[in-house]
N, C-alpha and C positions, 0 to 999 in steps of 0.2 A: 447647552445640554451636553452631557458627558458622554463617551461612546458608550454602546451597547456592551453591555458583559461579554465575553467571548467565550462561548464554550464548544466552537463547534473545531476543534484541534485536528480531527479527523481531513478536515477538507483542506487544508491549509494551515501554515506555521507562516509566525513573524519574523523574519532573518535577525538571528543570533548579531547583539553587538559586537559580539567576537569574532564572528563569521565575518561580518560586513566591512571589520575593522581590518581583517584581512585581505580583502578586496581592494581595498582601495586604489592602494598603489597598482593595480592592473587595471584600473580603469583610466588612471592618468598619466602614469610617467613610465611603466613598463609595458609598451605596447608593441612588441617583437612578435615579428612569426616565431612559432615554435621550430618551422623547420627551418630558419635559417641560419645558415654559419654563425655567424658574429654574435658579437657583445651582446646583443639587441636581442636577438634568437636564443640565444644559450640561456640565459634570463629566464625568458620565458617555458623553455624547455626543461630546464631543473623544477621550476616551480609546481608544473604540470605534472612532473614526473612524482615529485613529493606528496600534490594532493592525491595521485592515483596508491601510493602510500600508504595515506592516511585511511582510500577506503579498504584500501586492500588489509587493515589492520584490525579493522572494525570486522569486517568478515572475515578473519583470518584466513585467508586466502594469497598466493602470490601475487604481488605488484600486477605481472603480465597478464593476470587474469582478468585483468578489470579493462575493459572500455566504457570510456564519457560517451553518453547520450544526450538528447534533448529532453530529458526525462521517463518516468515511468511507461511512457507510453510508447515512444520509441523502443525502450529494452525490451518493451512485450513485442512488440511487434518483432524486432531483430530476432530473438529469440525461437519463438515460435513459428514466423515465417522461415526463418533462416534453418531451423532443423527441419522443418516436413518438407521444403525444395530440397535440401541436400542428400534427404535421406530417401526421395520419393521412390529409388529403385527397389529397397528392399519394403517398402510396403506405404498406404496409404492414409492410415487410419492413428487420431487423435483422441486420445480422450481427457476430457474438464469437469470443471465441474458446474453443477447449474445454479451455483452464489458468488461466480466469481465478476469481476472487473468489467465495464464492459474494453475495457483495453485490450481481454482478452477476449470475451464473447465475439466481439466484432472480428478480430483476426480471426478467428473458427468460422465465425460465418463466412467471409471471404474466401478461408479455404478449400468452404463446402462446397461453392462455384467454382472452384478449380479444380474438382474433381477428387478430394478429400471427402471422407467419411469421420465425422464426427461424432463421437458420444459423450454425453453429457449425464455425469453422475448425480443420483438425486442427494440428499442432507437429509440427516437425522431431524428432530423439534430442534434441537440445541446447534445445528447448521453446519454439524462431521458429516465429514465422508466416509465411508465405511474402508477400509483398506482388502477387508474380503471382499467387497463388492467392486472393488475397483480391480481387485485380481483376478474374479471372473468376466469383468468385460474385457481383459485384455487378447488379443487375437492373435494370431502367426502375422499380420500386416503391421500390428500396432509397434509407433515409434517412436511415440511421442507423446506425454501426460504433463498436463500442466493446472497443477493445485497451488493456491495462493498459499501464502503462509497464515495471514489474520485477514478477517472479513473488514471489510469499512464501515459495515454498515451495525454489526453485533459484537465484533470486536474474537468472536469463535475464532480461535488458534486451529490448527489442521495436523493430523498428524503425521508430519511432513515424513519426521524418520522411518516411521514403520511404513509408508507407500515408498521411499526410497529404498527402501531392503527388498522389496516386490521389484523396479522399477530393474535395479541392478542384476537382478539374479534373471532377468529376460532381456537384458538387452536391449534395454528401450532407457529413450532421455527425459531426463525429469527439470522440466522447468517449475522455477516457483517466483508467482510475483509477492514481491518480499515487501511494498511499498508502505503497508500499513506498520508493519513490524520492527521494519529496520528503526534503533535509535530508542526505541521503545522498551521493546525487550528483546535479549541476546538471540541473534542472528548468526551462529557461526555456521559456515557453508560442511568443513568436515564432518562436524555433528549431523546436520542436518542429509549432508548424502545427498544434493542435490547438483546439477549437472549445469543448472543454468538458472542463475538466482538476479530478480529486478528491481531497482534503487531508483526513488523517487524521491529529489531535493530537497521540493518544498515541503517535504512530509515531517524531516525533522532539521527545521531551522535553518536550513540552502533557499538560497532564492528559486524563483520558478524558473521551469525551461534548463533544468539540467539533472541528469539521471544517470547510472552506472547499469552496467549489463557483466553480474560474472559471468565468465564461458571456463567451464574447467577445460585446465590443458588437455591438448587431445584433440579437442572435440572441435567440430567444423562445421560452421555456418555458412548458409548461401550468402549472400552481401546483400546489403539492403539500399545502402546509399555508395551509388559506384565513383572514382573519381580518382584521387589522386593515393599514394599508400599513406593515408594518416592513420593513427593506430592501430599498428604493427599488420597496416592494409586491411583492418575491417570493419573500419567507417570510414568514410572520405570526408573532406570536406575543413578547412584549417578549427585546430580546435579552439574552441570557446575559453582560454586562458581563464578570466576573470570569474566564469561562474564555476569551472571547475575546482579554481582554489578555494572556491565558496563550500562548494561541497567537499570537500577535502576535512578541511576544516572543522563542517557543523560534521563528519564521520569519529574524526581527533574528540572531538568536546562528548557526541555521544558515547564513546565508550572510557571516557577521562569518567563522565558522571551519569553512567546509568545505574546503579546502582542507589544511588541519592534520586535520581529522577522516577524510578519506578517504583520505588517507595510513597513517593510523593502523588505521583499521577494515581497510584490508587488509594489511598489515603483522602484525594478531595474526591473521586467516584464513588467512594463508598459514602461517604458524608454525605453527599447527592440525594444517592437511594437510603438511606436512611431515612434524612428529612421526609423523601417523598412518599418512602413506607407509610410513613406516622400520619404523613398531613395530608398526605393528595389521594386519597379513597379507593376505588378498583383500579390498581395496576399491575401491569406484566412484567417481568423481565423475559426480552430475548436476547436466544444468545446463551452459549453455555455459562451457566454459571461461577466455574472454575476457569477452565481454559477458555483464558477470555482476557484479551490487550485489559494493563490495570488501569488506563485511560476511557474505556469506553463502556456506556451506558447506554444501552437502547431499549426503551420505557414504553409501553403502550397504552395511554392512559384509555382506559373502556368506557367505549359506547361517545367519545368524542371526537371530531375530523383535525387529522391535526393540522392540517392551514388553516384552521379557525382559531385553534390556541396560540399557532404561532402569532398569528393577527393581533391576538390578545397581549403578547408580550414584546412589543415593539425594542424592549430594552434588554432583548436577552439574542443572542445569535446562536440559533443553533438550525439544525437540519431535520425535516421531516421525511418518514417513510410511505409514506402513501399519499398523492393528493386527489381531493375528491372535488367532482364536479356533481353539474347537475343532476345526471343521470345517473353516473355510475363512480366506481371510486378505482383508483389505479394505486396497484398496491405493487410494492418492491420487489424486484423479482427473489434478490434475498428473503424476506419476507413471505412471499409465498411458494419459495419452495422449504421452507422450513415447514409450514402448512401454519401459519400462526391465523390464528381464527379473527377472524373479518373485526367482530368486535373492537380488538386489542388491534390488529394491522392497520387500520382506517385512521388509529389515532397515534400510531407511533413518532417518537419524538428520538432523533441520535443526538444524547448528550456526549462528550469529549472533553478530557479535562488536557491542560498544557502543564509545562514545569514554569509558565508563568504564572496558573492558576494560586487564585491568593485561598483561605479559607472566608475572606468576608466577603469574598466573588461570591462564592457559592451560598453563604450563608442570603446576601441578597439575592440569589437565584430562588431557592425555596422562598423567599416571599413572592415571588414576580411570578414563579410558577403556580404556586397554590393560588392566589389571587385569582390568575386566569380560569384556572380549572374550577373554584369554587362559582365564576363567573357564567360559566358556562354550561354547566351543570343546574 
């Protein structure tokens, strides 16, 4: 049997054979500390220093700016942890948004118990933040806002620059997790005005378990992981040589070809929703229409549960927004704070296309999909 079609990109990318081809050699014959003198160390210490580079080029941002992480989830955490402990003298209070990560919900919630005050902005139907509404929750305490750049789930863009003009002009740090965006479409930190931007690997073509954290110069994070001074003393711990060339790397290749790539990536989503306009009966789009990753589709097929359609299409991978049980149905927190109606949320399906996506993927997607749905129905 063939594998399942892949359309769920969002969750997970396959490591770039260029990426992996670059790896190699650190996984077998170049295995120096970075911080050590010799032949062995220097090796490994040019290398690192080049993939930090590479992402530094991709965000145009400088080299120093970038620390390697264990992934998206560790930058959120460093980030947001590390500015509301360093900043807690002049005031207490965060504010998010209520469709973001839980990478970052969970860090807020944490906070909360440590005696942080959080606010949590609501989303328009199309899953924006309002920038005025984000300017009157801000307080004489507040120090700290952190809005993603692209949803995971709708694929909604945020309008990072105009809450960065807010963020600046009070004095307050603006973190963005950047995981869905990065690779995808153009991420540049100056543009976007942001203080503290978060890079997640496997998101575009890196292997898992390795992530970047810009910190604009300046600015000073409490430490998250204490130890020894590896990167320039604000991580500990020797660095990950091999995954970080990884990611280096798949940073080089996304901005070598994102231009061909995000032409591409929406080119097969809209082919998607086309098909499923024409053939698959009452559907939603959420998720803004326009500003909106050109990879991602999130479809609500009405009045059907989508772990039952997924059930139905054993040969398609992708990801569901709600799943229901017997009594009741749990629906996304994305999803419901966009307020998308029970109907259409119950049955949401996030389709995600890749720049491996073929056109006869998807053409065999709309039959596997229509099928089910005709089935079900």
């Amino acid at each position: 049997m063939s594998n399942p079609i892949y359309l769920d990109y969002n969750a997970t990318t396959p490591v770039d054979p260029e990426v992996a081809a670059v790896m190699l050699p650190y996984l077998q014959e170049h295995f120096g500390n970075p911080s050590s003198s010799h032949p062995y160390g220097r090796r490994t210490k040019a290398a690192l220093e080049t993939a930090r580079g590479q992402v530094a080029a991709l965000l145009q941002c400088r080299p120093e700016e970038i620390v390697f992480t264990s992934g998206g989830s560790e930058s959120n955490n460093y980030a947001i942890k590390g500015a509301a402990f360093a900043n807690r003298a002049r005031g207490n209070h965060i504010i998010t948004s209520a469709v973001e990560h839980p990478a970052v919900t969970e860090v807020c919630r944490y906070l909360a118990g440590q005696g942080f005050t959080v606010t949590y902005l609501p989303v328009d139907a199309d899953g924006r933040v309002s920038p005025e509404m984000l300017a009157a929750a801000i307080r004489p305490e507040t120090t700290l806002v952190s809005i993603m750049h692209a949803n995971n789930e709708v694929g909604t863009i945020q309008p990072i620059e105009s809450i960065a003009s807010i963020t600046r002009a009070r004095n307050i740090l603006l973190h963005c997790d950047a995981a869905q965006s990065v690779g995808k479409i153009p991420v540049e930190v100056p543009r976007l005005g942001v203080d503290l931007l978060s890079v997640a690997g496997h998101k575009l073509y890196a292997p898992k378990g390795v992530g970047a954290l810009y910190i604009r110069k300046g600015i000073q994070l409490e430490q998250l992981i204490h130890g020894a001074n590896h990167e320039s003393n604000r991580r500990a711990g020797t660095e990950n040589v091999l995954l970080n060339v990884g990611l280096g790397k798949a940073c080089e290749i996304a901005g070598r070809d994102l231009k061909r790539n995000m032409a591409h990536l929406q080119v097969m989503r809209d082919r998607l929703f086309e098909g499923l306009r024409r053939e698959a009966g009452a559907i939603r789009l959420n998720g803004h229409p326009r500003e909106r990753l050109p990879n991602t589709l999130s479809i609500g097929f009405e009045n059907i549960e989508a772990n039952r359609l997924i059930a139905q299409m054993p040969h398609l991978a992708v990801s569901a927004g709600a799943a229901c049980h017997a009594d009741a149905v749990t629906v996304s927190q994305t999803l419901a704070a966009m307020q998308v109606p029970l109907s259409a949320a119950m049955g949401t399906i996030r389709f995600s296309t890749g720049k491996y996506t073929t056109a006869e993927e998807i053409d065999a997607a709309l039959q596997i999909i229509i099928s089910a749905v005709q089935a079900l129905r």
